[in-house]
Structure formats: structure tokens, C-alpha cells
Wavefront OBJ file of the C-alpha trace (Angstrom):
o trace
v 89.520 98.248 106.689
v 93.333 97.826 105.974
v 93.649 94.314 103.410
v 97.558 93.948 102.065
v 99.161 91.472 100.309
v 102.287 89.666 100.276
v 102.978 91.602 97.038
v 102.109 95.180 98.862
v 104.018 94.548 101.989
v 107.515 93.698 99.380
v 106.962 97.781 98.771
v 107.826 98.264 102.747
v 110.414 95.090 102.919
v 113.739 95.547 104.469
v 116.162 92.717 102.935
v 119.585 92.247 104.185
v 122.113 89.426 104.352
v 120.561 87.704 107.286
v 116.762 88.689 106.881
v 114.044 89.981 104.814
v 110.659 91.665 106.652
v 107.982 92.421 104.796
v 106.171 94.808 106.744
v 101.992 94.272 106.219
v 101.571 97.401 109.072
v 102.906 100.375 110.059
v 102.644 103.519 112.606
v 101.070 105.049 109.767
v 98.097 102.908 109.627
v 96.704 103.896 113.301
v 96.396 100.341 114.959
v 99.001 100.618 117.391
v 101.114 98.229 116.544
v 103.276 96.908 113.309
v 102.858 93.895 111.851
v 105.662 92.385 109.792
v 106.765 88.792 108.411
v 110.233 88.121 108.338
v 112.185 84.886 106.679
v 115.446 84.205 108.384
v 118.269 83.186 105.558
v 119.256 79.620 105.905
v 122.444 79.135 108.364
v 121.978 82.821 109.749
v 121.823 83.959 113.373
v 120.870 87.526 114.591
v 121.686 88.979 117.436
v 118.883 91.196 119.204
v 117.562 93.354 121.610
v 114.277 95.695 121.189
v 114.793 98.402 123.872
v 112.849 100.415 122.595
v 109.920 98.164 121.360
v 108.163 94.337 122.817
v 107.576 92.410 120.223
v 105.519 88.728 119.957
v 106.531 86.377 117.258
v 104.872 83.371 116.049
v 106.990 80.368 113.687
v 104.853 80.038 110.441
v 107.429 77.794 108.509
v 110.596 75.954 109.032
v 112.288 75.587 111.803
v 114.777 77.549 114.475
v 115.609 78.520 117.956
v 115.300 81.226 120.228
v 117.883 81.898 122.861
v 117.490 84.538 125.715
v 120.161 86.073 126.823
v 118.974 87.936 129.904
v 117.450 85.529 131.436
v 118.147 82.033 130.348
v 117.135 79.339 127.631
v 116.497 78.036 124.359
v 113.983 76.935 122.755
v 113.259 75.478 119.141
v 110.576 76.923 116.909
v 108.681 75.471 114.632
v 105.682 76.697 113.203
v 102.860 77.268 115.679
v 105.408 78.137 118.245
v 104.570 81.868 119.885
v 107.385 83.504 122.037
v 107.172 87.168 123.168
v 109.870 90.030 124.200
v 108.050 91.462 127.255
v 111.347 92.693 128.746
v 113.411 93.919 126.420
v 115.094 90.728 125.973
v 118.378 90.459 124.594
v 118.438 87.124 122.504
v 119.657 85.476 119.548
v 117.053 83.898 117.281
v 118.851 81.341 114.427
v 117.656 78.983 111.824
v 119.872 76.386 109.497
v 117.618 75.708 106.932
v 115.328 79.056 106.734
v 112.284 79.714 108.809
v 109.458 82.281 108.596
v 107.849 84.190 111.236
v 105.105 86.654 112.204
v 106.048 89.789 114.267
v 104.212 92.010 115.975
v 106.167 95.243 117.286
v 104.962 97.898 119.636
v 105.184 100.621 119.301
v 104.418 100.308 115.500
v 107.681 100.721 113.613
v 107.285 103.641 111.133
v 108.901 101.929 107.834
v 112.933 102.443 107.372
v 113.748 101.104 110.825
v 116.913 98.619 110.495
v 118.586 97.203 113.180
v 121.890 98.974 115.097
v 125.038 97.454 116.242
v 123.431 96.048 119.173
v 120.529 94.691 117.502
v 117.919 97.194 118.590
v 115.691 99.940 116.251
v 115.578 103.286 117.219
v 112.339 104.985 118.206
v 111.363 107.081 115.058
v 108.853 110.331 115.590
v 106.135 110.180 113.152
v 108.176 112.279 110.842
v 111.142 109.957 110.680
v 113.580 111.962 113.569
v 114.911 109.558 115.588
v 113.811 109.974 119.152
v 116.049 107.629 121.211
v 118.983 104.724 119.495
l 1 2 3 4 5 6 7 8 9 10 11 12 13 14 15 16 17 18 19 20 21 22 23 24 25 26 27 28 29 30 31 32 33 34 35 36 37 38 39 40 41 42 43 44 45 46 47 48 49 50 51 52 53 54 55 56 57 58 59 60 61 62 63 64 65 66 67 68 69 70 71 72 73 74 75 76 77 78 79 80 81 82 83 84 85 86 87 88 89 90 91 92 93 94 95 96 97 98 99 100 101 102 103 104 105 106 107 108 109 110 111 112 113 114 115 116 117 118 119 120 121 122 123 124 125 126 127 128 129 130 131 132 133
């Protein structure tokens, strides 16, 4: 059995001007998947699109929006509100006063992933070579 806490998952957090993830899971752990929260900075926007991974989020606190930009729409997130990347979605998720959320990445991201100029992580190998940008 894997238990983490908040405090464990700072030791994997990426924190940069618009984001910090903590990440709970990792490839390393075996289940598949990664699981990560992330609070987006008050008044910050981030412009995304996991090629290489799906990813589900869910809005734990505060408040933001979603917008796809492949195939249309926005919607605002507040907590309880799921909404999942099952294409490859590019889309641009925002929040003005700060909002937390719950990801869940597959493929399981290994640990240093950060995003690249057009909002995508690469595909790591379990050894940390990149396999595709």
C-alpha cells in the first residue's frame, strides 16, 4: 500500500510562476497512472496540450474555467467539477482568484516533467531519456 502526504508529495512538487503540482504518484510507483494536485496562482492562465499523455482533472477548491481549443467551449470549474483530456486537447485552463485541482495523467509522469513551449510534457523512459517532445 502506497499512503503520502501533502508534506511527501512537496518533495516531488514542481512550482513555477503560474502553478505548483505536488505530485502524490509517479511511474515509479507501478499503478499506471500519476496522480498530482496542482494550485493555479491567482490571475494566471496556462496554455496546454498533453500529446503525449490524457489526463482527468477534478476542481477541489476555488474557482476557474476550462476552455478547449480543438473543439469548442468553456466551462467554469468549481470544486466537484470533473473534465477529462481524452483527445489530446489543446486548451487553456485559468483562474482569478486561485483554484486547486486533482490530476490524473496517463501514462504516469516520471517526476521532473515541466511543461514545453506548447504546453505539452515529453514522454520520459523510465530512466529519464526523453522519448518523444
Amino acid at each position: 500500500m502506497i499512503v503520502r502526504s501533502k508534506d511527501d508529495a512537496k518533495s516531488n512538487a514542481v512550482d513555477e510562476e503560474k502553478f505548483i503540482s505536488r505530485r502524490y504518484t509517479l511511474r515509479k510507483d507501478g499503478m499506471g497512472h500519476s496522480v498530482h494536485e496542482t494550485y493555479i496562482k491567482p490571475g494566471q492562465s496556462l496554455h496546454m496540450w498533453y500529446r503525449n499523455h490524457r489526463e482527468t482533472v477534478i476542481c477541489t477548491e476555488g474557482e476557474g474555467k476550462i476552455e478547449d481549443l480543438t473543439e469548442g467551449g468553456e466551462w467554469t470549474l468549481t470544486p466537484g467539477t470533473l473534465y477529462a483530456l481524452d483527445k489530446h486537447q489543446k486548451h487553456i485552463l485559468s483562474s482569478e482568484k486561485g483554484m486547486t485541482v486533482l490530476c490524473v495523467f496517463t501514462p504516469a509522469l516520471v517526476g521532473p516533467e515541466d511543461h514545453d513551449e506548447q504546453g505539452s510534457y515529453p514522454l520520459y523512459e523510465d530512466d529519464g531519456t526523453i522519448v518523444q517532445h
